[in-house]
C-alpha positions as CSV (number, residue, x, y, z in Angstrom):
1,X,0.0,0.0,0.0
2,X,2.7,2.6,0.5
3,X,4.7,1.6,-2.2
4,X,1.7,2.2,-4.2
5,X,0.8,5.3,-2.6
6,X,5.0,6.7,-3.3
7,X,4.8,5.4,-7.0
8,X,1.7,7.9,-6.9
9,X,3.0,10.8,-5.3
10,X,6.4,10.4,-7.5
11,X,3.9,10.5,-10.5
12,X,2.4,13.4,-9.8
13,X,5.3,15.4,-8.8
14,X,7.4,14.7,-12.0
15,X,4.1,14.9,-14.0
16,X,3.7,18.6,-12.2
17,X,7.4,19.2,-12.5
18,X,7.0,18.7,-16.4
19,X,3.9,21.2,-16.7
20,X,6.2,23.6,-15.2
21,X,8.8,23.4,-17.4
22,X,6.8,23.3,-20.1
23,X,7.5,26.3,-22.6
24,X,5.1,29.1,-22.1
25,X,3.2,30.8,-25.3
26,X,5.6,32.6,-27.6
27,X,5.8,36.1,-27.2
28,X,4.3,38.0,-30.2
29,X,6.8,39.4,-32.7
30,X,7.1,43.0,-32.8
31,X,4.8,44.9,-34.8
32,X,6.5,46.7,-37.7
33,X,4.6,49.8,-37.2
34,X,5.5,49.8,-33.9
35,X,9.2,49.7,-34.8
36,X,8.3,52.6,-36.9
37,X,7.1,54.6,-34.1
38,X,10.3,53.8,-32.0
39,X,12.7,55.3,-34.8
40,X,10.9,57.7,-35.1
41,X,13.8,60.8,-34.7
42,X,15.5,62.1,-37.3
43,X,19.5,63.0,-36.6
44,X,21.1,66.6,-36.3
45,X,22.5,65.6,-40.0
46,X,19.2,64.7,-41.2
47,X,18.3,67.8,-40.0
48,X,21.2,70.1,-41.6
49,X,20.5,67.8,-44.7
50,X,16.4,68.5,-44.6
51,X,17.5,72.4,-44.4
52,X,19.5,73.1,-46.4
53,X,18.3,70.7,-49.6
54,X,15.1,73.7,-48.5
55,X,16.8,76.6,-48.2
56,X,20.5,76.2,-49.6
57,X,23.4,77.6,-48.1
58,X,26.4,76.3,-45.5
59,X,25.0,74.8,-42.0
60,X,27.0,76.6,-39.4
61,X,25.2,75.0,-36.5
62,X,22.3,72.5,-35.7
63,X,21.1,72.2,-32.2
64,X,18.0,70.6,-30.3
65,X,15.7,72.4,-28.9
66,X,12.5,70.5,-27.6
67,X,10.6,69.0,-30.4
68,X,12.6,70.5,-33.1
69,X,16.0,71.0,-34.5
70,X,17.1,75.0,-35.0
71,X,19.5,75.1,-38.1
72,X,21.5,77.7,-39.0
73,X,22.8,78.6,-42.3
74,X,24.7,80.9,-44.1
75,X,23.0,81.8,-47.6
76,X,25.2,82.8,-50.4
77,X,24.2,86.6,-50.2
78,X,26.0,86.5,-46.5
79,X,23.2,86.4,-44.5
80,X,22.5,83.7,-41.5
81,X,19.0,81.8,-41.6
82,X,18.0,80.1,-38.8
83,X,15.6,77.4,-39.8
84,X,13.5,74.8,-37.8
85,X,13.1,71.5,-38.3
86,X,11.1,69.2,-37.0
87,X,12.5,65.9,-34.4
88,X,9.7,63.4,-35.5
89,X,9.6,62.1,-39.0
């Protein structure tokens, strides 16, 4: 009767000890769009690039300022632009 009764027991635990090591549902793969939304940013170059492919001229400077990018170039005729560009795509 107790060996029965430990044959049992030893069942169940390694039958309980398997469900626990059992692989748990696959995590979903990452949404595309939501990679999207995480690279979202352009760089300071893309920025210099974005502004002056607009406006022409030599970027002196590009610098962050909130939700934008503040680029200054210097147009052929001498003077200094200061553009803005925005940080989000």
């Amino acid at each position: 009767m107790i060996k029965m009764l430990l044959i049992g027991l030893s069942f169940l635990v390694s039958v309980s000890a398997t469900a626990q090591l059992s692989p748990q549902e696959p995590l979903a793969p990452i949404s595309p769009h939501w990679v999207l939304a995480q690279k979202s940013e352009i760089s300071k170059s893309q920025a210099a690039a974005i502004a002056q492919k607009k406006h022409g001229g030599k970027v002196l400077s590009v610098s962050r300022e909130g939700d934008v990018y503040r680029v200054k170039l210097l147009q052929d005729s001498g003077r200094v632009k200061i553009v803005t560009v925005a940080a989000q795509k």
